[in-house]
N, C-alpha and C positions, 0 to 999 in steps of 0.2 A: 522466209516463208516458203513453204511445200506446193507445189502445184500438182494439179492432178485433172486430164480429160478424158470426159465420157460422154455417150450420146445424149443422155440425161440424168440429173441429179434432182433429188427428191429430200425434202426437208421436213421428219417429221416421222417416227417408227410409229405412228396408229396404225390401227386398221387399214385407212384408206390408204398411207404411205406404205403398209408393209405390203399388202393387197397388190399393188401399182409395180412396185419393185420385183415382186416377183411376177407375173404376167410378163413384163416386158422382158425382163432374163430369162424367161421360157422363148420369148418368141425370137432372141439373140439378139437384143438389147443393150449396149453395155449401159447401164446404171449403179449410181452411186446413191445409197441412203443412209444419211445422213441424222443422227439421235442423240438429242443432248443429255440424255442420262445415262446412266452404267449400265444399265437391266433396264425392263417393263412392268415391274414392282411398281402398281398405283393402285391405290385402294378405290373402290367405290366408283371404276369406271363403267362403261358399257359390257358388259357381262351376258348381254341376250342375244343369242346366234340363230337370227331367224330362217325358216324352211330357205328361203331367199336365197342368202347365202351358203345353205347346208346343200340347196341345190348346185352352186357353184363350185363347188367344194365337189359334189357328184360329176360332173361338167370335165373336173382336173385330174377325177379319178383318184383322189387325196381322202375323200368320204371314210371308209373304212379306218383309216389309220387315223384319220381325225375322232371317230367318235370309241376310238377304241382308250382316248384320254379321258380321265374322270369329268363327269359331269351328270346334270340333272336335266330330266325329259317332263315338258310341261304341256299334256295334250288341250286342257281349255285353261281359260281364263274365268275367274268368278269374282264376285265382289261381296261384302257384309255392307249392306245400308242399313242402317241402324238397328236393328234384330234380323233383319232377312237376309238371308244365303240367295245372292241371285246370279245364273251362270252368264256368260256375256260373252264369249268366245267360242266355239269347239274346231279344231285344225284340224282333225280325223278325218274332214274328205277333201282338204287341199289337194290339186293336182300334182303333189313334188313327191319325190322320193321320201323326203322325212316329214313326217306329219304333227311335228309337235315345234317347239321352241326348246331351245337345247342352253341352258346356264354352264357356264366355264367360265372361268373367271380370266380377265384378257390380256394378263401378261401367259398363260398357256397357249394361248390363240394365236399370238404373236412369236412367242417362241416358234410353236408351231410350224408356222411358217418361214421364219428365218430358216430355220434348217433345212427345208425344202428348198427354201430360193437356195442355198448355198451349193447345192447340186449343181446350179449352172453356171458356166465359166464369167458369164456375163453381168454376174451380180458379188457387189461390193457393200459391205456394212460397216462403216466410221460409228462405233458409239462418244460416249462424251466427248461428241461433236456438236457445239453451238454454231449454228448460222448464223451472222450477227450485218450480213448487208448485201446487196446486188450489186454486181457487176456489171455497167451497163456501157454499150460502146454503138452512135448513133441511131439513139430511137429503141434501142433494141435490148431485152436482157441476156445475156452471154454467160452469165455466172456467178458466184456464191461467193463471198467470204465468210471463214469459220475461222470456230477455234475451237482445237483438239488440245490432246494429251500431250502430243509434239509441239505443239504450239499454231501461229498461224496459220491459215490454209486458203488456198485460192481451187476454186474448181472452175471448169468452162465446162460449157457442155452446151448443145443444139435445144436442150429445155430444162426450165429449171421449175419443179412441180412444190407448190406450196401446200404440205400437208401437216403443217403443225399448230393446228387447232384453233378456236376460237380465239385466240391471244395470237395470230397468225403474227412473227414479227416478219416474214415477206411482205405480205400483205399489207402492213403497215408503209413497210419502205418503199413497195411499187404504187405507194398513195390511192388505195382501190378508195374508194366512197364505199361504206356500209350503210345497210337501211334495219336500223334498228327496229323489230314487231312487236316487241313488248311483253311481258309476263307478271302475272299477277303471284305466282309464290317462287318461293326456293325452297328446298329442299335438305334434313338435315339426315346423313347418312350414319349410322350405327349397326353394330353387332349383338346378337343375341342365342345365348345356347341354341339349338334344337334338340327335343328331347323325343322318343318313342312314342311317346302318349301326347304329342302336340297334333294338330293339325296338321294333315299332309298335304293338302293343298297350298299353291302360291297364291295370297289373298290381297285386295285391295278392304280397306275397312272406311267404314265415311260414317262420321257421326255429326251432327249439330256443331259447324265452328270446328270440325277437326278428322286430319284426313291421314292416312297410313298405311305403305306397301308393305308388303310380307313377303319375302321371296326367300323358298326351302333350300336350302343348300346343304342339305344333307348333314353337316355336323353342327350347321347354325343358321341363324335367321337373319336375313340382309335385309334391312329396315329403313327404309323409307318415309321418314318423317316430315310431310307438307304442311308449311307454312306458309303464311302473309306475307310476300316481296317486303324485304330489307326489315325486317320483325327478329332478327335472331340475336340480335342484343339487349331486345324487350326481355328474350326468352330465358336468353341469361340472365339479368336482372333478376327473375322470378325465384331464381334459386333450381339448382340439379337436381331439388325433390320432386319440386312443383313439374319440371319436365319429366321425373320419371311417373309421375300421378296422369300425367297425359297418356303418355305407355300405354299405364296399365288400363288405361279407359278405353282404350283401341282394343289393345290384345291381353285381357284378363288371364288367359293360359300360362301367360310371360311373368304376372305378377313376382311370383317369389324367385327370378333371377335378375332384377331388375338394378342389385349392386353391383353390375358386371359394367353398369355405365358407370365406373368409378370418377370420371372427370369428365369435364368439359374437352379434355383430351381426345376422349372416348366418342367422340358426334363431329362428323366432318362437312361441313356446309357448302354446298354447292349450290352454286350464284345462276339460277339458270336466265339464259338468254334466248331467246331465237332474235335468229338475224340474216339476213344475206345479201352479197353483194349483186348490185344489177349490173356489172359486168364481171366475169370470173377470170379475167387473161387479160395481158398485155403482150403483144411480139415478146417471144422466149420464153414467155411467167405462163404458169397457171393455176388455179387456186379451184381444189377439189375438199371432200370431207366439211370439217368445221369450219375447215379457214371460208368456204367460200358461203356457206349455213349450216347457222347454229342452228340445232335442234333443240325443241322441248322434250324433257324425260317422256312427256305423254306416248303411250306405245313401248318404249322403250328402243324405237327404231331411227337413232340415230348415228348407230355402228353400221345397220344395214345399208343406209340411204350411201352413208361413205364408202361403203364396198360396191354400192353398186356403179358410181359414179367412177371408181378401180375400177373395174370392170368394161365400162363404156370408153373410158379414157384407153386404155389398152387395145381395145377393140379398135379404135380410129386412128390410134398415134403409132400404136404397133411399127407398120408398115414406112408410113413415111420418115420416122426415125431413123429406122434402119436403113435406108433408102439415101439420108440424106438428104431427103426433100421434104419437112416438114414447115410448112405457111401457119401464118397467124389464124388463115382458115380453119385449119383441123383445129385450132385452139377453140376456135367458134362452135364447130361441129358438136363440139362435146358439153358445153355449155346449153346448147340448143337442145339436146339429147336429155340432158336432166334437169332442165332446169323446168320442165312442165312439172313433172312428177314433186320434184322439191317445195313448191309454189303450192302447190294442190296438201300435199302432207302437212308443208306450215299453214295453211288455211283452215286445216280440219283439229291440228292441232289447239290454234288459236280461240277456235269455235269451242271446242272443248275447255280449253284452258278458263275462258270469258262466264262461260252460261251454265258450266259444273263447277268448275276445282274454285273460281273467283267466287260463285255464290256461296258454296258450301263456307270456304274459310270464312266469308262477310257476316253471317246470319248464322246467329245459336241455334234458333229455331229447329226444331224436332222437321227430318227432313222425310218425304215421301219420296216411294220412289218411283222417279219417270216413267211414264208411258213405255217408249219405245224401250228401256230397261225391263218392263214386265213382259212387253213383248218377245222378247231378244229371251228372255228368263226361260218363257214358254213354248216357244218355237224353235227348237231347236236346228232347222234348217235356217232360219234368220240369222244365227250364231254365227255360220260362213261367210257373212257380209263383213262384221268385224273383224275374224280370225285373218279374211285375205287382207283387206287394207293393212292388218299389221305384220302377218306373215310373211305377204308375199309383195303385198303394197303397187303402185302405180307403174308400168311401163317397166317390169323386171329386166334386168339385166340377161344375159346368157353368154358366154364364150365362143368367141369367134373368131380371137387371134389366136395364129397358129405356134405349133411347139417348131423352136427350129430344134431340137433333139429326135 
């Protein structure tokens, strides 16, 4: 067995692990992150890089070479309620640097950033590397076992950060209690040309019993098909026609590409959750991103909430890491720090998820559209209430650990 020590090790190449890893090797950190796959090759994950982050990204002076990678600029948000076009968002007078939502698809996001962390002496990347238990030495977490390419591996390190997602297997081993919130659909993900002559807008569509996201990506269409919580082997049952006659009931434009769902292959189902723990740390542990809450797709701000939580954690731990004096305290600090904002965003989420996406799927019925929807339609200064909450969202983050470079 290999051993290996660092100030901190990180479990987990998302967002909020690759986010964390680099921050803290800016500020002369040594960390280790730690990824059980080969690459960042996942289809259908979080993909929306809100102003939030773009601002952060401005914060590191990264902005420019980031957005100089392919991707798509999304200034409002709209939705199709059953024949009507109604707008529901506009980002054009956020206070940030970038005023729109920026689609890249997130193993670029990731790459991204590994290369940039690799500039600093103090940052280390293990890929297919599985974490598979803690190391623990009175009361306290001290370190990781994994297993790599070489075989077994032991890491110590002053903190061991849990960022490997809602299936956290830290989290599991340092016995956190989860408090499950509930969700009334899941979600089935597909691909669909984009053509010249389609719509250029990214669209939400809501019919009577049936709901569908539309997001432009330029050579195709990343589709969003919401369903009834645990319904997707009714759906199968019905036969892969009957799902493409749903399709084409949402998005008529799409009709005649609609053999491109060649299989059941072709639609990738994600089980959503929200959930989060009422405590995110144990002496040495910490549990930031998914591990610590799951996010509803609602918004699509569940990449951000993890960045920004990156963010905050760096900002507090920075220092005392480096120092050698890091307490269960600062593990505190930064729980304390997000976990208003998290609480608040799963609440509105839930709101959302309950009294729109639950009715809509429950009820055939030919649907009208809400008040403050017409409102939000017609007012276009009203539009910045929603654009922030998802933009730039509750209690934003900023950069305030230093570069030791």
């Amino acid at each position: 067995m290999s051993e290996q020590r660092v100030q901190c090790c990180i479990a987990g190449g998302g967002p909020a692990g690759m986010v964390l890893a680099y921050l803290l090797a800016r500020a002369g950190v040594s960390v280790l992150l730690v990824e059980k796959h080969g690459d960042f090759l996942r289809d259908f994950r979080g993909d929306t890089i809100h102003p939030s982050t773009l601002e952060v990204l401005y914060e590191l002076g990264l902005l420019d070479a980031f957005l100089a990678l392919p991707h798509q600029e999304v200034l409002e948000l709209a939705a199709q309620i059953g024949s009507r076009l109604v707008r529901i968002a506009d980002f054009s007078a956020l206070p940030t640097h970038c005023k729109f939502v920026a689609f890249m698809p997130q193993w670029d996001f990731l790459d991204f950033f590994a290369r940039e962390a690799r500039r600093f002496p103090a940052f280390a990347l293990r890929m297919r590397t599985e974490v598979t238990g803690l190391i623990e030495e009175g009361g306290r977490v001290v370190g990781v076992r994994a297993e790599g390419e070489e075989g077994p591996l032991e890491v110590r390190a002053d903190l061991i950060v849990a960022a490997d997602g809602r299936g956290s297997t830290l989290r599991s081993c340092a016995d956190l209690h989860v408090d499950d919130l509930g969700a009334p659909m899941d979600v089935l993900w597909f691909r669909l040309t984009h053509r010249d002559s389609d719509p250029s807008q990214t669209l939400g569509h809501i019919e009577a019993g049936r709901m569908m996201v539309l997001i432009n990506r330029a050579e195709h269409w990343q589709c969003a098909h919401v369903i009834a919580k645990g319904s997707f082997e009714a759906i199968r049952a019905r036969g892969l026609d009957a799902f493409r006659a749903d399709v084409a009931h949402l998005a008529p434009f799409a009709a005649d590409r609609l053999h491109e769902i060649a299989s059941w292959d072709d639609v990738k189902l994600l089980t959503v959750r929200v959930d989060r723990l009422p405590r995110w740390y144990r002496p040495g542990l910490l549990c930031i991103g998914d591990a610590a809450h799951a996010m509803s797709p609602v918004g699509g701000v569940g990449i951000n909430l993890a960045i920004q939580d990156a963010v905050a954690a760096a900002n507090i731990l920075a220092q005392p890491l480096r120092e050698g004096q890091l307490a269960t305290e600062d593990l505190q600090r930064v729980q304390k720090r997000r976990e208003l904002p998290t609480r608040l965003t799963q609440r509105l989420q839930i709101a959302i998820q309950t009294r729109v996406i639950g009715r809509v799927l429950g009820d055939a019925r030919p649907i009208e559209v809400p008040l403050i929807v017409r409102l939000l339609n017609r007012f276009r200064s009203l539009r910045r209430i929603p654009a922030w909450l998802i933009g730039i969202g509750i209690r934003p983050e900023h950069v305030r650990s230093h570069s030791a470079q």
